[in-house]
N, C-alpha and C positions, 0 to 999 in steps of 0.2 A: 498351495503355491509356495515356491522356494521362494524367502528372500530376494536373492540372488536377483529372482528371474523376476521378481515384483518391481523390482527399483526400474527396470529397462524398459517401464511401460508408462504411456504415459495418461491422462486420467481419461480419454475418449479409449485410448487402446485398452484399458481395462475393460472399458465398458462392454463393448464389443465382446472382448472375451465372454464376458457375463450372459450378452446376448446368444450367444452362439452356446453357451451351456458348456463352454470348455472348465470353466470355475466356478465359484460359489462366492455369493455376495458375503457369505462367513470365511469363508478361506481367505479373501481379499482384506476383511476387515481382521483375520489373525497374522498376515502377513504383515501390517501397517501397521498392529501393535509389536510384532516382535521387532520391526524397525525403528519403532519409539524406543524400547527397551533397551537397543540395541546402539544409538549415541544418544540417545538423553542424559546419561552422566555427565559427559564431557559436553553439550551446547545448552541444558536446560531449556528447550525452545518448549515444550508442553507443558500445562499448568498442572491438570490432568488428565485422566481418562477414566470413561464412564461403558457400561454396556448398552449397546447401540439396542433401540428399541421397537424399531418400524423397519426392518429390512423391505426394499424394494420389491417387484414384481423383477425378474431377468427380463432386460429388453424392451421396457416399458418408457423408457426415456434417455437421451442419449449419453446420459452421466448415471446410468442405476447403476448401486453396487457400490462404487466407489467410493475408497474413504476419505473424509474430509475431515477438519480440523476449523473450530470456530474463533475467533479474538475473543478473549475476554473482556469485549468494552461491544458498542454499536448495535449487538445483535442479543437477543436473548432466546435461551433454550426452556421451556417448562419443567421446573422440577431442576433443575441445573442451575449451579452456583455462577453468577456474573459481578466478579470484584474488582473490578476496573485499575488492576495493577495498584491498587492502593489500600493501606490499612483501617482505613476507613471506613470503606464498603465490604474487608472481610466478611466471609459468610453468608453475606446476601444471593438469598435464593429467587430466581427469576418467577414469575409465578403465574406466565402464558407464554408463545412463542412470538415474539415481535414477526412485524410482516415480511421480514426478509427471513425468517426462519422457518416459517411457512412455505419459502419458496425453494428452498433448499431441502427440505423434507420433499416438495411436489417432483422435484428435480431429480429423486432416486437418491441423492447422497448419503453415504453413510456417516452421521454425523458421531465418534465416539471422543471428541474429548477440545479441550480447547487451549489457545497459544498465548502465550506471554507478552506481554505490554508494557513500557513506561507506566510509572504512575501516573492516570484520568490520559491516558498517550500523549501527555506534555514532553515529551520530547521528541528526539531522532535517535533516541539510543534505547535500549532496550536495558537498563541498569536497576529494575527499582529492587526499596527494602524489602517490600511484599514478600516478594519470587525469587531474588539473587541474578545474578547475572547472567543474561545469555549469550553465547558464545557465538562466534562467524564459525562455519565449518572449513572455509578457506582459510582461515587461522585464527585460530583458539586465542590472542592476543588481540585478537579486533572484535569491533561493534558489529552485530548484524544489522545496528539501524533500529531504525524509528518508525513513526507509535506502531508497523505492525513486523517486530524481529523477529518474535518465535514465528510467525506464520512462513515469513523469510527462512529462516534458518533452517525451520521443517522441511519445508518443501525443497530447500536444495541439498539437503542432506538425507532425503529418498520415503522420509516416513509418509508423507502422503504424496501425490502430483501437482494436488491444487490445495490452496487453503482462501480462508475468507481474511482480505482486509480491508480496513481504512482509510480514508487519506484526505485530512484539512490544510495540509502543508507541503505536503511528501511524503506522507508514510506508507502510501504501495509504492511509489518509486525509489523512493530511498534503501528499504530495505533489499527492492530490484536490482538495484543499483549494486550494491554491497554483497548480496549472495549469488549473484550470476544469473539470474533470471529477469524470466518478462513479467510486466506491471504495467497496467494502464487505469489512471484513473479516468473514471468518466464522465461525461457531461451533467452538469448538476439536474436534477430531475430526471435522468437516464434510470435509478432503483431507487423506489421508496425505502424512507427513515422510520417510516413508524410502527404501532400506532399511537405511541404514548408521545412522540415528538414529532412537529408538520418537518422542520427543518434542524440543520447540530451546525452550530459556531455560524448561524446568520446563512445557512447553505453554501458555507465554505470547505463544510464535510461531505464526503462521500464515502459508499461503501463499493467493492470491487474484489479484487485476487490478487496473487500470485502464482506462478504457475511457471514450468520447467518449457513448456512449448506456448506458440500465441495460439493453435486453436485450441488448448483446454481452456485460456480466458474467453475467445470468442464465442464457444457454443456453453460456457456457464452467465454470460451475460445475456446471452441468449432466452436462460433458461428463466432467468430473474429479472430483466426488465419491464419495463413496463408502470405505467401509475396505478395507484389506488384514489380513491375517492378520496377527496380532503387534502390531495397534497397542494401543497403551492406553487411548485415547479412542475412544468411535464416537458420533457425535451422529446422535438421531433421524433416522428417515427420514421425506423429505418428503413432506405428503400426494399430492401431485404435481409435476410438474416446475417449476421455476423461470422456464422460460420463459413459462409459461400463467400464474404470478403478476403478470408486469409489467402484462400486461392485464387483471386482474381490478379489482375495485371495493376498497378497502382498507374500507369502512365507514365509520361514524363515530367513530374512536379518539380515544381519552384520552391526549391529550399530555401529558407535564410538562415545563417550562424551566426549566433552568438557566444563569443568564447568566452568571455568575461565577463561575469554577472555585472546586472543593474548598480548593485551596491559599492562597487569598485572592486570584489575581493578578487583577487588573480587568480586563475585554473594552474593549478599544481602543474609542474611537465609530465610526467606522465600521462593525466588527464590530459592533458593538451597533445599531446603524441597520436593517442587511442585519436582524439578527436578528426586529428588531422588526417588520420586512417580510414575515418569514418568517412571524412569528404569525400577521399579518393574512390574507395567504395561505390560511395553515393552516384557521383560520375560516371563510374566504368557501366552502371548501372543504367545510362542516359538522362538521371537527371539534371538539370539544372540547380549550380549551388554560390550561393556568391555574399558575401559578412554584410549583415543587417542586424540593426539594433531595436529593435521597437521600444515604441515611446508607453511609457506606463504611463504615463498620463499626469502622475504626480513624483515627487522626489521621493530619494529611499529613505529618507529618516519622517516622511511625511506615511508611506507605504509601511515603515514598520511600528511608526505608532499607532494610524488606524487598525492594523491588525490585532497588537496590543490590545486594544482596546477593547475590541470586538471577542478577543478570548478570551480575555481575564475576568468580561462580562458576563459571560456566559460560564465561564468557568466556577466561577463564585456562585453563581445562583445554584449550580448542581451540587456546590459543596454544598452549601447550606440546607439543600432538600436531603444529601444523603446524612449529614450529621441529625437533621431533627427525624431521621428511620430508626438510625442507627442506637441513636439517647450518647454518642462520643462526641469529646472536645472537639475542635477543630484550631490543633495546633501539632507542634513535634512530634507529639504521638502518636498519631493519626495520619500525619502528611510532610512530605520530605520536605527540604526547607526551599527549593523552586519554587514549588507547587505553593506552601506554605505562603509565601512573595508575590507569588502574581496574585494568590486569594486576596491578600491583601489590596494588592495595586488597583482591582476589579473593583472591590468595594468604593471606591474612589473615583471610579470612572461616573460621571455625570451624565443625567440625560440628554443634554448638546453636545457632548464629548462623544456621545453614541451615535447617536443621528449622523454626524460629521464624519465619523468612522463607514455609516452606511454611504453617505456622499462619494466618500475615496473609493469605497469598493463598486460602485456606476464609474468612476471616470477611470481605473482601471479594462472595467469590462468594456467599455464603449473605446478605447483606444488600441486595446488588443484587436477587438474587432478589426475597427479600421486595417490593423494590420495583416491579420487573415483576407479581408478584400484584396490584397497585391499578390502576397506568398498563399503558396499550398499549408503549408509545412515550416516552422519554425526549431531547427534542432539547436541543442544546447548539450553539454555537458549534463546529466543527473546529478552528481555533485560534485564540487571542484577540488576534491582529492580523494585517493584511495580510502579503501574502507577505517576511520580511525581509531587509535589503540583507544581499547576498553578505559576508561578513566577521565576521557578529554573531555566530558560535557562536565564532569562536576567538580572541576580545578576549581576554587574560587568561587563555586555558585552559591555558595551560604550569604555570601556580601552582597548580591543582585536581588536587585527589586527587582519587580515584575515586565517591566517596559526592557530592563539591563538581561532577566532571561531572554527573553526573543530575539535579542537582539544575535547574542550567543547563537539559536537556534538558526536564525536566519545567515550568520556570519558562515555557517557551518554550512548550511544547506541553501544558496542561495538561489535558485534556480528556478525551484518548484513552486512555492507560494503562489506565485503571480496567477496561475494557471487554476487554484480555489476560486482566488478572490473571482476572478473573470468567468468562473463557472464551466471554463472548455475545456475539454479533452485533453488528456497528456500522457503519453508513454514512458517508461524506461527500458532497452533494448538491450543486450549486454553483448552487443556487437563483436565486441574483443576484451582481449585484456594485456593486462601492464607485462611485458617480456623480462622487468625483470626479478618482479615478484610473483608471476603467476595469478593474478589477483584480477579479481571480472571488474571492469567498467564499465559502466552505461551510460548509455545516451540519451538523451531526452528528446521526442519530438514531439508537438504540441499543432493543433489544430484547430482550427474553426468551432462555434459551438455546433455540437450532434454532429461532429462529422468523425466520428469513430469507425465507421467503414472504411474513409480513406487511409486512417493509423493502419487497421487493421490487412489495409491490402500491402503495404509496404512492411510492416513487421515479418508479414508473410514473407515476402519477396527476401528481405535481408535476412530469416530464418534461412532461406534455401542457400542462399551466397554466401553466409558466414554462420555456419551450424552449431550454433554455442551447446547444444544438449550433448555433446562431442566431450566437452568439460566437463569432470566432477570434480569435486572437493575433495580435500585428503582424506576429512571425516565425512564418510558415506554410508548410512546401512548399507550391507551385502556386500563389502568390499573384505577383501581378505584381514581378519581377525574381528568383524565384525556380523 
């Protein structure tokens, strides 16, 4: 398969192909690599690539064949290197396939190589020493985001249609946000973590996608959900499959908007412009849309210490199991001086300073609820300014303790957190973009707990009205000179 004609499909439409015996799950998987090949210099989004080892059955599953791309942090591949964007964990070879890789192999995926991360994906940017810098395909001066960019960047610069990520904070939305695609994270207990972890950062992690269209996320969660034995969360089961929601009618929902995050920080104009498009939209649309604030239930500097707290805990404990693998310090040489800071800040955290941090994440989720009982559908901004230039997370971050990182993180991205803590559903939609940079915006809408069906009928529905896969990036596989 040409290039060319690989990038214009999207990861169901491949599949299909497959089914139908028009192509070969190897032609698809040398197409995908010569599209790595082909802007990897200029985005750095893959870490590497490996030869894929289990090709598919053609038409055995509704994603066989297809090439995928895994994070280097959450998931682990047998035999496969997993170094969590950090020098620390260099070299470490995974040594079974964690349960979500298990489900991606059941899935037909062709899994050949995996995508670039933050170091331990402590950030929203995608900058570490490990790997060097990943680039935005929409401009080579900006961030693809955080903790999952390269998967971002991949997927909308054409190497694969779908990738695997993350998200404790924002890191499938964000980088959503910032490379023009859709991202939904999902409801905590919607795909198991393990099996070597019940829960990541207190069940404020999830694992999920990226994807150029919302039905290659809906029939890949599809493909992956579900609990395992032993988990500690298990979110409703859907009334039906996700893939039959992208097409269904979403109704006439009760939006709320929030244009201004919780924390006081102002939505950039631009953002605010895209946003106000969005409402109009929404409208024309028949829904119902009218500024609502929900109550988080505690203050923002009360919301960003418990968070603090709860990652730097958790964060520390993982440094410290990978230093005593590894036989490495656990300082500059090893971990960037962020990371380095909140290691520290973690250690510090107390066992009432924990529990208390567990406290604030119940009175977040029991207030958002409440607030899902009035609205359908709460939309926000994904983040309150364009994607930004390569360098803004690490101005000054040598002098920030670990409470003073997040804060950074939070200032920058304030949107998304909320929606861990509380464990519900949340999209980013890339509805439009800025007129006068050309630059994707997204929007955030957020959900009741387990009600990812209803995300899922309305992303539909806004996919039809405003056809963002219409957009490409300037750096594209298969675009002229590439």
């Amino acid at each position: 398969m040409d290039i060319s004609e690989y990038v214009g499909f999207d990861a169901v439409g491949l599949a299909d192909l497959v089914a139908r015996r028009q192509v070969t799950p190897a032609e698809l998987e040398a197409a995908a690599r010569e599209a790595a090949r082909a802007v990897g210099p200029q985005l750095n989004a893959v870490v590497e690539t490996w030869p894929s080892d289990d090709g598919p059955r053609p038409g055995s599953t509704p994603l066989a064949g297809v090439p995928f791309l895994i994070k280097d942090l959450g998931v682990t591949m047998a035999g496969r290197r997993t170094e969590l964007g950090s020098r620390l964990a260099a070299g470490h070879v995974a040594g079974a396939d964690s349960t979500l890789m298990a489900r991606f192999r059941r899935a037909g995926l062709v899994t050949f190589g995996r995508t670039t991360t933050p170091e331990m994906a402590y950030s929203t940017t995608t900058e570490p020493v490990l790997y060097g810098v990943t680039r935005n395909p929409w401009d080579l001066a900006r961030s693809a985001g955080g903790s999952s960019g390269g998967a971002g960047a991949a997927v909308a610069a054409g190497i694969v249609p779908i990738a695997h990520a993350t998200d404790a904070a924002g890191s499938i939305r964000i980088p959503a946000a910032y490379n023009g695609l859709f991202g939904l994270k999902p409801t905590r207990g919607r795909i198991p973590v393990g099996p070597a972890v019940d829960e990541i950062f207190n069940g404020l992690a999830v694992h999920g996608s990226v994807s150029r269209t919302v039905r290659d996320s809906a029939v890949l969660l599809d493909q992956i959900r579900g609990p395992e034995p032993g988990d500690p969360y298990v979110a409703p089961e859907p009334p039906r499959p996700y893939a039959e929601e992208v097409t269904r009618h979403p109704g006439s929902l009760r939006i709320g908007v929030l244009a201004h995050a919780w924390g006081g920080r102002r939505t950039a104009p631009p953002v605010a412009t895209a946003l106000a498009r969005t409402v109009r939209l929404l409208e024309s649309l028949g829904h119902r849309v009218e500024e609502a604030r929900p109550d988080l239930g505690v203050d923002w500097e009360q919301f960003v210490l418990a968070n603090a707290r709860l990652w730097t805990a958790n964060l520390t404990a993982s440094i410290d199991e990978l230093a005593a693998a590894s036989g490495r310090p656990v300082d500059f040489s090893t971990l960037e001086p962020p990371t380095l800071a909140s290691y520290h800040y973690g250690r510090r955290v107390s066992g009432p300073d924990f529990v208390t941090a567990l406290a604030v994440r119940n009175r977040v989720s029991r207030s958002l609820a409440r607030y899902f009982d009035a609205y359908d559908v709460l939309l926000t901004p994904t983040v309150p300014d364009l994607p930004v230039p390569l360098g803004t997370h690490g101005r000054g971050a040598e002098a920030l303790d670990g409470l003073g990182w997040l804060r950074r993180l939070f200032d920058l991205s304030p949107f998304t957190a909320a929606f861990n803590v509380a464990g519900t559903p949340a999209m980013s939609v890339p509805v439009t973009a800025d007129a006068g940079t050309g630059l994707p915006v997204g929007m955030q809408f957020a959900a009741g707990y387990g009600r990812e069906g209803l995300l899922f009928r309305l992303a539909g529905q806004l996919e039809q009205a405003s056809p963002w896969s219409d957009r490409t990036p300037p750096v594209r596989a298969g675009s002229p000179g590439r």
